[in-house]
ZAMARGU-4260 file (C-alpha; in steps of 0.2 Angstrom, whole numbers, plus 5000, padded with zeros to 4 digits):
<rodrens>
0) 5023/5099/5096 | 5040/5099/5089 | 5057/5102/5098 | 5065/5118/5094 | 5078/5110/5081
5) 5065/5099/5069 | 5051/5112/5070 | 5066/5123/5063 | 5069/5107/5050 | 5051/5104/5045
10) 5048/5122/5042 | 5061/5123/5030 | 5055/5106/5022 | 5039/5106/5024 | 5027/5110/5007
15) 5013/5122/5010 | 5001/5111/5002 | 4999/5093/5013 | 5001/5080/5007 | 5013/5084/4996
20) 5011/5087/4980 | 5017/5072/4969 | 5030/5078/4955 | 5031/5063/4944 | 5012/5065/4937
25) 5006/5077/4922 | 4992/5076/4928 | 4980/5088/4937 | 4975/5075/4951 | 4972/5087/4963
30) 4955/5094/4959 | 4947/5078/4960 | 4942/5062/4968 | 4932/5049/4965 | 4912/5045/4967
35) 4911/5029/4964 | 4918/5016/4957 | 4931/5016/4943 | 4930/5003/4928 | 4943/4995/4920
40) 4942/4986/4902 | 4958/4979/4896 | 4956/4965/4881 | 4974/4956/4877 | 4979/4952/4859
45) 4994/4940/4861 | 4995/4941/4841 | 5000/4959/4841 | 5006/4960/4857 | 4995/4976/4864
50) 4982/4977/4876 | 4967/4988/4870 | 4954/4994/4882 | 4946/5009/4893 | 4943/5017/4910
55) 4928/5027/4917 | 4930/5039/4929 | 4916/5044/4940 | 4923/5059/4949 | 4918/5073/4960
60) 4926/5090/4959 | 4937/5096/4974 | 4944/5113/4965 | 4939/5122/4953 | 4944/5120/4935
65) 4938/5119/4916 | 4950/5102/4910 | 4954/5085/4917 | 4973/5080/4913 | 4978/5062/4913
70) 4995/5053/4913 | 4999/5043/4896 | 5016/5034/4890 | 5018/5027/4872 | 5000/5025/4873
75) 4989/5024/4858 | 4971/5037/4864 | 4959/5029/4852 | 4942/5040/4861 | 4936/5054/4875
80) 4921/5055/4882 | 4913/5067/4896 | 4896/5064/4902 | 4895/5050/4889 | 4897/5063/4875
85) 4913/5062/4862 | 4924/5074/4864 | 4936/5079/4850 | 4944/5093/4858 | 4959/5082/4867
90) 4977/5085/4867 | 4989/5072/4869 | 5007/5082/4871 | 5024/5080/4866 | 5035/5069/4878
95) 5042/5075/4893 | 5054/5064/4898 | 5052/5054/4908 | 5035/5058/4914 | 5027/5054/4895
100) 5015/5063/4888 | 4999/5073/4895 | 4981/5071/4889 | 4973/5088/4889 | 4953/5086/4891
105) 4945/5101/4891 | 4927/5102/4899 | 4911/5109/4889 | 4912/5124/4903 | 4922/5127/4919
110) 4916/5115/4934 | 4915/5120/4953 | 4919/5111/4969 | 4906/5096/4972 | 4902/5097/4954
115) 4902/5077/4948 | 4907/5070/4927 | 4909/5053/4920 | 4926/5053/4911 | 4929/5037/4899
120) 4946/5034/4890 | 4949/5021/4878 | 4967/5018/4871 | 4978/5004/4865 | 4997/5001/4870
125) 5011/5001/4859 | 5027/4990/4857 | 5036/5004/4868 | 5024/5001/4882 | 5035/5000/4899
130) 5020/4992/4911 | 5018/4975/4900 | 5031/4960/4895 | 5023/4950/4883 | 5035/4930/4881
135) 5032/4919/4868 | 5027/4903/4871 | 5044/4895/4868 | 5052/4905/4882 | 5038/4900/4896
140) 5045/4886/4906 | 5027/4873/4898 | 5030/4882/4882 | 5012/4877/4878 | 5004/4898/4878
145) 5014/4914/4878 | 5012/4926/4894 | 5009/4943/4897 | 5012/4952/4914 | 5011/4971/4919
150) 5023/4980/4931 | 5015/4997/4935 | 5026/5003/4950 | 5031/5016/4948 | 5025/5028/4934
155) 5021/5013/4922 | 5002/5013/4923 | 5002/5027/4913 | 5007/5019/4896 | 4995/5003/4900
160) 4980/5015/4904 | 4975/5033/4902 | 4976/5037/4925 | 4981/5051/4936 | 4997/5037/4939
165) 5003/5045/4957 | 5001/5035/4972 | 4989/5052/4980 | 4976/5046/4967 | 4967/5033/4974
170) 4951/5021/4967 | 4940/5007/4969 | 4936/4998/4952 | 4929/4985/4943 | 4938/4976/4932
175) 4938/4964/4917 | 4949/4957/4904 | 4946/4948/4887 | 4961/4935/4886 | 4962/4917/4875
180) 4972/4911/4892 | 4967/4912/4910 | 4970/4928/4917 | 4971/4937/4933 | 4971/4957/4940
185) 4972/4965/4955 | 4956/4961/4963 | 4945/4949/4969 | 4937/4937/4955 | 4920/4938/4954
190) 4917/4926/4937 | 4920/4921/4921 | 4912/4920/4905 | 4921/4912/4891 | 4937/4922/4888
195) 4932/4935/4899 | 4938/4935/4918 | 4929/4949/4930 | 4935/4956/4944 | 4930/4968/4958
200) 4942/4978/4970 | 4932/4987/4984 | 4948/4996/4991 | 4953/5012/4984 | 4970/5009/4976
205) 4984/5019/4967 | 4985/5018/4947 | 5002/5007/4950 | 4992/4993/4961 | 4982/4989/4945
210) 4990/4971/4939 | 4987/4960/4927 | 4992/4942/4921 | 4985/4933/4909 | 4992/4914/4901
215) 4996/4896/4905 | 4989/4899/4923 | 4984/4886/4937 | 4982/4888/4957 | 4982/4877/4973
220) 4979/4881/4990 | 4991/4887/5003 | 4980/4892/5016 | 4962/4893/5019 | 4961/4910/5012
225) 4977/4909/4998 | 4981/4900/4984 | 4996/4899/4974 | 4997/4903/4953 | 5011/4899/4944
230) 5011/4887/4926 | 5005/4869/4929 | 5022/4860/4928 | 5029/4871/4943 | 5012/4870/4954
235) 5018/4856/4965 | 5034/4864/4969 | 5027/4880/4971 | 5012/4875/4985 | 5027/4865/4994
240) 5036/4882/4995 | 5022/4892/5004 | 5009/4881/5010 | 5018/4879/5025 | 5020/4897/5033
245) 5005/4907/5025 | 4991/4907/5035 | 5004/4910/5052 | 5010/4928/5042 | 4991/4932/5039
250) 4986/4931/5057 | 5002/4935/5065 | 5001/4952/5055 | 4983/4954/5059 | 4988/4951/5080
255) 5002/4968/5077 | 4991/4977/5065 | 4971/4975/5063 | 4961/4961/5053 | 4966/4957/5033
260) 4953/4969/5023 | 4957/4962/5004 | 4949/4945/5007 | 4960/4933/4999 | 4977/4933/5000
265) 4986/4925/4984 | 5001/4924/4976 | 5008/4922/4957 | 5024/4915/4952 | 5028/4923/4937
270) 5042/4917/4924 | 5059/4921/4925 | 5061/4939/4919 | 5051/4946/4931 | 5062/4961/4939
275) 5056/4961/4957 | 5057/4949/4972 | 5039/4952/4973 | 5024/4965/4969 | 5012/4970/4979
280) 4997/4969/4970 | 4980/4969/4980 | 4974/4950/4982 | 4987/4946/4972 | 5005/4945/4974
285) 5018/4944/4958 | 5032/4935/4965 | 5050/4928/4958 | 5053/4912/4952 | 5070/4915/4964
290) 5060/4912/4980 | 5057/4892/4975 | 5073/4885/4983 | 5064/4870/4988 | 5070/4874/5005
295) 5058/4888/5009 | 5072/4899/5012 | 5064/4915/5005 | 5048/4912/5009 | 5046/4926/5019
300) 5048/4938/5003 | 5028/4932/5005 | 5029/4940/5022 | 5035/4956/5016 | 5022/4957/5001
305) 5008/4952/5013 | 5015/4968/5025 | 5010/4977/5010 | 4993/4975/5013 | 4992/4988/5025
310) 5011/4997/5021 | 5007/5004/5004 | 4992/4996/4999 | 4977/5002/5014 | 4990/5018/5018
315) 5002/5023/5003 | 5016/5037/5003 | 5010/5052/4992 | 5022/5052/4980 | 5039/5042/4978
320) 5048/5055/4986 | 5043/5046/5001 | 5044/5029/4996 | 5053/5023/5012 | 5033/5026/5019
325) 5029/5010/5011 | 5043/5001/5011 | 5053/5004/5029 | 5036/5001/5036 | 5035/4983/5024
330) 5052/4980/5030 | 5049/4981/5048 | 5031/4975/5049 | 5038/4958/5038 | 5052/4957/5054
335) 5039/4957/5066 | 5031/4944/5060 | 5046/4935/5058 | 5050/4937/5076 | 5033/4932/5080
340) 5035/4916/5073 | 5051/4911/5075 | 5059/4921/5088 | 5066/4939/5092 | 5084/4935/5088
345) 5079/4930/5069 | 5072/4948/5069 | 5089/4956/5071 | 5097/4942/5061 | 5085/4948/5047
350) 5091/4966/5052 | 5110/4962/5051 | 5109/4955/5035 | 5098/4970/5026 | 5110/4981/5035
355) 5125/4973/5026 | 5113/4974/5011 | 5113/4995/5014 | 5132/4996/5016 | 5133/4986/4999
360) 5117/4995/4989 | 5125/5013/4994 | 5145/5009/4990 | 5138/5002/4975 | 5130/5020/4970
365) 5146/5027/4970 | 5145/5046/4966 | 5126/5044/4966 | 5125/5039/4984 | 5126/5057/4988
370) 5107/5060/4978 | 5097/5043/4980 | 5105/5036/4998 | 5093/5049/5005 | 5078/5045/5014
375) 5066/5058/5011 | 5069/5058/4990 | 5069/5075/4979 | 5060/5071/4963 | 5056/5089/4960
380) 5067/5089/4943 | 5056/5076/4932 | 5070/5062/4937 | 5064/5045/4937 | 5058/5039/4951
385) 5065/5021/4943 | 5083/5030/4946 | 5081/5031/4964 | 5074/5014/4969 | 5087/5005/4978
390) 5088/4997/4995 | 5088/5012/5005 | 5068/5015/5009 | 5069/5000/5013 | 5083/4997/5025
395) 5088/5012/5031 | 5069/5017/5033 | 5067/5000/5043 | 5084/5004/5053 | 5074/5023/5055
400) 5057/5013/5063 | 5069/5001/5073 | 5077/5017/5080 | 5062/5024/5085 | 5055/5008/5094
405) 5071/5010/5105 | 5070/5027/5108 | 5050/5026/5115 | 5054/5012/5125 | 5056/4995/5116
410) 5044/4986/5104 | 5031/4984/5119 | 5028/5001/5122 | 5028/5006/5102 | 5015/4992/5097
415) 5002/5002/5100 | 5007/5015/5088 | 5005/5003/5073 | 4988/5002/5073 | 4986/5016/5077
420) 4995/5024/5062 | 4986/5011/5050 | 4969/5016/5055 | 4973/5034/5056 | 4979/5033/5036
425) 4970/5019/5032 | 4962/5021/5014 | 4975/5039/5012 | 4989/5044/5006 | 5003/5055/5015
430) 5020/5061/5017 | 5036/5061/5031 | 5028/5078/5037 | 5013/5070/5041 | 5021/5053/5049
435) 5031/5063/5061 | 5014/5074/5064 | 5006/5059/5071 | 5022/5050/5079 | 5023/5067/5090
440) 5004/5067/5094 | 5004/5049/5100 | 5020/5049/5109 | 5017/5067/5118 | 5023/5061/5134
445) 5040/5054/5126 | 5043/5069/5116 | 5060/5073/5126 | 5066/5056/5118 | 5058/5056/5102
450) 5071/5077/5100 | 5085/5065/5104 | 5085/5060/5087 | 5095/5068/5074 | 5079/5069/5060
455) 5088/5080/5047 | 5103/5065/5045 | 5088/5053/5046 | 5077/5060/5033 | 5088/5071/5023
460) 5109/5068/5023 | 5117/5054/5011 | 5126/5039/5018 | 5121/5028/5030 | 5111/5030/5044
465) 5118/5042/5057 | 5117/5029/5074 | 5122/5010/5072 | 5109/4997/5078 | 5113/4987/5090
470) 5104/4971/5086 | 5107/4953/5095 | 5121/4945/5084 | 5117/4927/5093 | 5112/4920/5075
475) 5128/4928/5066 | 5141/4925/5078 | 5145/4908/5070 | 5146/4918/5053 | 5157/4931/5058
480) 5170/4918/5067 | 5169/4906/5052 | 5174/4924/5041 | 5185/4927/5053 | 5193/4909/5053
485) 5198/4912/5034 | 5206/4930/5038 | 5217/4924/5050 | 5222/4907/5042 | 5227/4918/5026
490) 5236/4929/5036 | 5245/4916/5045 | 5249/4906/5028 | 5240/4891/5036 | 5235/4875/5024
495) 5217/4879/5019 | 5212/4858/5017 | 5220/4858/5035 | 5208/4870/5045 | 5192/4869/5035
500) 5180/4859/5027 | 5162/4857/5021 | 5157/4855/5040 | 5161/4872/5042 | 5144/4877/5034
505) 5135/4862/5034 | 5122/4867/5049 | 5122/4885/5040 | 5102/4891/5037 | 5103/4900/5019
510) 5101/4916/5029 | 5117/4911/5040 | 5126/4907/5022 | 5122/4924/5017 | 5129/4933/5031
515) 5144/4924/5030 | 5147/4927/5014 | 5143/4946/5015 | 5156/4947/5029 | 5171/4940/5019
520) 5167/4949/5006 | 5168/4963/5019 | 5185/4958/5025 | 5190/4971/5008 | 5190/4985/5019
525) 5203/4980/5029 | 5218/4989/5026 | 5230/4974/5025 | 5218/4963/5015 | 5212/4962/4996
530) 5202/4943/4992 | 5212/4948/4975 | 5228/4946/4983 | 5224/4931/4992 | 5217/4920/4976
535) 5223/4903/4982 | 5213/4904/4997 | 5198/4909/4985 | 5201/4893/4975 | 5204/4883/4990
540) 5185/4888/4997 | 5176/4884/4981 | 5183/4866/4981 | 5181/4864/4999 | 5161/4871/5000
545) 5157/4867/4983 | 5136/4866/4990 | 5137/4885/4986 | 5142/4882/4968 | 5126/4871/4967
550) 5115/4881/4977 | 5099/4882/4971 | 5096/4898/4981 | 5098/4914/4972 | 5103/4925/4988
555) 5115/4911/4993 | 5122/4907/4975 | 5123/4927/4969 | 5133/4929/4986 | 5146/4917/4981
560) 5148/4923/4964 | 5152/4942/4973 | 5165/4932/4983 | 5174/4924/4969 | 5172/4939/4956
565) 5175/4953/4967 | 5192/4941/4970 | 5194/4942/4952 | 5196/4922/4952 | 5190/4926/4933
570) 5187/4904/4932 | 5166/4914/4939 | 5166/4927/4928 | 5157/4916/4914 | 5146/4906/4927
575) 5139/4922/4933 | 5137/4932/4917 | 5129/4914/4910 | 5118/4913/4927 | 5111/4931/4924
580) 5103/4924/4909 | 5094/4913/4920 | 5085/4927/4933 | 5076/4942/4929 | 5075/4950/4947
585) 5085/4964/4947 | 5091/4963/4966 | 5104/4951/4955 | 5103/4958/4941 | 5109/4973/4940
590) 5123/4972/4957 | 5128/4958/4943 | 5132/4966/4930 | 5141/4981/4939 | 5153/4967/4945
595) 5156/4959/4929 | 5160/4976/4921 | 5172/4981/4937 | 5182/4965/4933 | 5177/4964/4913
600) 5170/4978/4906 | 5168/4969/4887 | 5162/4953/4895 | 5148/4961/4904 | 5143/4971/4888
605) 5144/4952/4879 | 5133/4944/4892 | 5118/4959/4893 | 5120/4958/4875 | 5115/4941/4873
610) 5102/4939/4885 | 5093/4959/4886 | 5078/4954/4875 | 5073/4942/4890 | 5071/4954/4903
615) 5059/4966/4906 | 5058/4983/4900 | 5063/4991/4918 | 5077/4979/4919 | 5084/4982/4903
620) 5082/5002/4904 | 5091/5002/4923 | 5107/4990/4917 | 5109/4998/4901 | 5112/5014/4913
625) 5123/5005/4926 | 5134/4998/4910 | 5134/5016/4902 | 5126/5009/4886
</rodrens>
């Protein structure tokens, strides 16, 4: 099926058990699957801050065995039972970091293939529990209820639940949750009774896609099969924002892929600390607080998340060694649709700036870049799969589909793979091995172009990816002349209040902002220039475009505070480590404080100092390792 050179590279890669087996559970996941059903209890005490509850397991047997071992994290097991019987004889082991701890079930007797038990686990988290953030009610923006929220991607389900917590695990469940406030989980509603909200999701999912949500909560449409949740003050702003462009991403994805399959489609703004842009979670999406700009700039964050609902959600990568499965696939699906609706050229635009975003994500991982700027990850160690998310799945795993698209013949001739692929995965997991099993099938008759391309540099080698793109810069051009414009008037001593001023950016889009300010900031690699050297024109731009100081977008505003910092025009060094106590999403976040700490090592450590109990558990873990704490 293979050319000569990758059938060489895939049987040298390739596991002898496909797909491949994930590295980052405990658990023994392997030898079973699921009957019917799973049920999930969860019951929220806002008082002590821990969520107490239970999951039944209804499983069949696949291989042979005489226990059943289940992932756990700082998690509190309060009972076992098999068959509906107590069991006492359960280990929970010692700590092995960072994977947590494994529960040991042993079976009455050994059990063979096709062999079916009922396991229910009940447990209760702890204050060192990694999937929840609990807020008191003084820090939500109504400050009239606290708020909890879960973040399970990637191994945190485990210390929320008792689970086999890998992404080749998959269940449909019921669900339900006791809560004082309304609450929400990652399925579709089907009632309430008093303080308890039910909930059913039909679709097998992974242990990371369970959510939930629970405090001062209120919806309004945004569509006829979405609604948005957020608190009730920031309702109004928050239906403006989507309202607009939902439904067209629902059936412009459903024209390049197959129909929707979850039902509804809704989305959740969470409070600040939330550390993602947004989270896939089935029928409903956790989203950032950054994306209301009042412009609707980022609203096609709800594109990528929606992409998820066949990229990662309906077929899901096996373990998070292939986590580029899910997300170059989001990434290029959620381009598509931007394409779709507003034109091919804001496709590549979209491209060109994640592109810059790659070149900036890798530089950034300095010596790491030669471990986590691969695409294909190896987790085989026990390392975090936290320590290896990053932009590249996402951009260079796009930048690998993009190629591809060219390489078969342009988008026309490639659509018909995508559904293709979906259907053929739809409700399973897999990995690269598989992918390229199934790319070569479909595409027999190009298989002389499909060997043109230099897989093990793809899939395997640091760095960026080994063939630049070419994309249609028709969008950019006016950015890169307007960056330009500023290199050469510094160069030529020119007066700055002479040759520019806020009309330069005045027609800008926010996306067109963001690529002009990624390319001065590029302008450092030229050999004869350094922004630090060159301060007075830095000054002289913030006074002449000082709408970027006041932006209200976070992609636009974070983008100008690299510009004046990495310039080490220090008058920014206290707006951005005081504006990082404002965000929780860690695509700011953490590139924040590694640029504080470049200029101003003891500030940066002063500034995470005195806003670290705000943000979420990940967040705070993954900067305390970027600042060496």
């Amino acid at each position: 099926m293979f050319g000569e050179r990758l059938s060489a590279l895939i049987a040298s890669k390739r596991p002898a058990q496909s797909p491949e087996v994930d590295p980052s559970t405990l658990s023994n996941y392997f030898n079973f699957k699921v009957d019917t059903p799973s049920d999930l209890r969860f019951d929220v005490n806002f008082d002590k801050k821990v969520v107490t509850g239970s999951v039944t397991y209804n499983l069949e047997v696949v291989n042979e065995t005489s226990q059943v071992v289940l992932d756990s994290s700082f998690l509190d097991i309060t009972f076992v039972k098999v068959d509906g019987t107590s069991v006492t004889s359960f280990k929970v082991l010692p700590r092995s970091e960072p994977l947590g701890s494994a529960i040991e079930i042993e079976l009455p007797s050994k059990v063979s293939p096709g062999a079916k038990l009922t396991l229910e686990v009940g447990s209760s988290t702890t204050d060192k529990c990694t999937a929840l953030q609990f807020i008191d009610k003084e820090a939500t923006d109504g400050k009239k209820a606290p708020y909890l929220f879960s973040q399970c991607q990637a191994i945190h389900a485990r210390s929320l639940f008792a689970c086999f917590d890998t992404p080749a695990f998959k269940s449909p469940y019921t669900m339900q949750v006791t809560s004082p406030y309304p609450s929400l989980m990652s399925g579709r509603p089907t009632g309430t009774e008093g303080n308890l909200y039910k909930f059913n999701q039909p679709i097998p999912i992974p242990a990371y896609l369970v959510a939930i949500a629970s405090g001062d909560i209120t919806s309004a449409p945004i569509g006829p099969r979405s609604h948005v949740y957020c608190e009730p003050q920031n309702i109004n702003a928050c239906q403006h924002e989507f309202e607009h462009d939902m439904e067209s991403f629902l059936q412009t994805a459903e024209k390049l892929i197959f129909p929707y399959e979850w039902d509804q489609y809704d989305a959740l703004v969470l409070p600040a600390s939330f550390p993602y842009g947004g989270m896939e979670n089935p029928n409903v999406t956790f989203a950032t607080p950054t994306l209301i700009s009042g412009d609707r700039a980022n609203v096609d964050v709800l594109a990528h998340e929606l992409a998820h609902s066949w990229s990662g959600n309906l077929v899901t990568n096996c373990s998070w060694e292939h986590f580029w499965l899910n997300e170059g696939w989001t990434v290029y699906l959620e381009r598509r649709i931007q394409g779709a609706i507003h034109g091919e050229p804001t496709r590549h635009f979209s491209a060109i700036v994640g592109w810059s975003d790659l070149e900036h994500s890798i530089k950034a991982m300095g010596d790491g870049a030669t471990r986590y700027s691969t695409l294909v990850q190896n987790l085989k160690d026990g390392s975090d799969p936290d320590d290896a998310f990053s932009t590249v799945p996402y951009e260079k795993g796009f930048n690998l589909l993009f190629h591809i698209e060219q390489v078969v013949g342009g988008k026309e001739v490639f659509d018909a793979f995508i559904p293709h692929y979906f259907n053929t995965f739809k409700y399973k997991s897999l990995d690269t091995y598989q992918f390229l099993d199934t790319l070569y099938a479909f595409f027999a008759k190009q298989k002389e172009q499909l060997d043109t391309i230099d897989w093990e540099s793809w899939l395997y080698k640091p760095g960026m990816p080994p063939i630049t793109p070419k994309f249609d810069t028709s969008l950019a051009d006016q950015c890169y002349g307007l960056a330009d414009k500023w290199y050469n008037a510094v160069k030529s001593n020119a007066s700055f209040n002479e040759t520019f001023s806020a009309n330069d950016i005045v027609d800008f889009n926010s996306n067109q902002s963001v690529v002009f300010l990624d390319t001065l900031v590029s302008l450092n690699k030229r050999e004869d220039f350094k922004w630090s050297e060159n301060q007075d024109a830095l000054k002289a731009m913030s006074e002449i475009y000082k709408s970027y100081s006041e932006s209200q977008n976070a992609e636009v505003l974070f983008r100008w505070f690299v510009v004046q910092v990495t310039g080490q025009n220090t008058v920014y060094y206290d707006q951005l480590g005081e504006w990082l106590g404002t965000v929780g999403r860690m695509k700011f976040v953490r590139p924040g404080y590694v640029l504080l700490n470049k200029v101003d090592h003891e500030r940066a450590i002063t500034y995470f100092r005195k806003f670290e109990s705000s943000y979420h558990p990940i967040c705070k873990a993954m900067v305390k390792k970027d600042l060496g704490l």
